[in-house]
C-alpha positions in Angstrom: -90.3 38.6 -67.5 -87.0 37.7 -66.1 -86.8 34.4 -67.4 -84.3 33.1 -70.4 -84.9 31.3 -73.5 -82.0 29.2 -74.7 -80.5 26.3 -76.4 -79.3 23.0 -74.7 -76.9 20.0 -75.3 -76.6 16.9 -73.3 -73.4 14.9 -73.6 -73.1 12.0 -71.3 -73.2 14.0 -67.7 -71.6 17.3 -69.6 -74.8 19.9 -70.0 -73.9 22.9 -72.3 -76.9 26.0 -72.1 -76.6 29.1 -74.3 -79.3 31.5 -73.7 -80.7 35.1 -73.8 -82.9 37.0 -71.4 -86.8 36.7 -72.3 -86.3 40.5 -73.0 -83.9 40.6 -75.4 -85.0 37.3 -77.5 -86.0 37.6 -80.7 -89.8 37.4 -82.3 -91.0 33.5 -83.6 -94.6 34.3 -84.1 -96.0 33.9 -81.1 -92.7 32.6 -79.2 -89.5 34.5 -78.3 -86.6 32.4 -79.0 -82.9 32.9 -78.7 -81.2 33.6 -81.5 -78.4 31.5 -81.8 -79.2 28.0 -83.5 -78.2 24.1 -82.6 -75.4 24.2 -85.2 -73.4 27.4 -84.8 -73.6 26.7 -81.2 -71.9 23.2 -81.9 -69.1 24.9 -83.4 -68.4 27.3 -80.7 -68.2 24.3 -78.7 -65.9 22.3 -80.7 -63.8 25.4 -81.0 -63.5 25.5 -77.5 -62.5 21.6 -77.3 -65.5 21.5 -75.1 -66.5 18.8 -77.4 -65.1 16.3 -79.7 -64.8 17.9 -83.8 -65.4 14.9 -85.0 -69.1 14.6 -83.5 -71.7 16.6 -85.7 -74.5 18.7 -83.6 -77.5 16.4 -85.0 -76.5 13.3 -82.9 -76.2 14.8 -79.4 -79.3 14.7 -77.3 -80.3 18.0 -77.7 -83.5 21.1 -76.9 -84.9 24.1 -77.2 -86.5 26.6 -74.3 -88.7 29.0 -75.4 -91.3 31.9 -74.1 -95.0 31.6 -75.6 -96.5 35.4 -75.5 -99.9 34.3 -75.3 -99.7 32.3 -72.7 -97.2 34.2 -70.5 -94.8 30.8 -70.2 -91.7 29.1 -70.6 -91.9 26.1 -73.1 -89.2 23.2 -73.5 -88.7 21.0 -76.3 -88.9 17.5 -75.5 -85.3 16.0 -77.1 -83.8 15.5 -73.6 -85.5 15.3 -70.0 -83.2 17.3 -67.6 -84.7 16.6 -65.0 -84.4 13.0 -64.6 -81.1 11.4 -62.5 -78.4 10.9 -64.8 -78.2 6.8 -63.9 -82.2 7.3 -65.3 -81.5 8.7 -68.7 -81.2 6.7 -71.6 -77.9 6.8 -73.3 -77.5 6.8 -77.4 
């Protein structure tokens, strides 16, 4: 498989992915998942000043890609719609 599971923030237009190859993710029962989770990716962010430090993880639009082993594909969560055009997208 040469796909990649990952997490994803949304902020505004700003789109942030951190993700692993399907190979090297790590066991979730049936799913392989990336290992990193929604909140220490956050921080990375905010040490980067990619993002403000006074915003905590749980209030940006936010999701999850993952590979499901039994049926051979790629499943996103559905917290943000990425494919939509941004003037589309509801705003919080």
């Amino acid at each position: 498989m040469d796909g990649k599971v990952g997490i994803i923030f949304m902020r505004g237009d700003d789109l942030w992915i951190d993700c692993t190859p399907v190979g090297d993710a790590v066991d979730y029962g049936t799913l392989k998942t990336h290992d990193k989770g929604h909140p220490s990716y956050w921080e990375q962010l905010q040490e980067r000043h990619a993002v403000p430090a006074d915003e905590e993880y749980d209030e940006i639009p936010r999701g999850r890609v993952t590979y499901d082993t039994r049926k051979k594909v790629l499943v996103a969560s559905q917290v943000i719609d990425l494919w939509k055009e941004p003037a589309s997208r509801s705003t919080r």
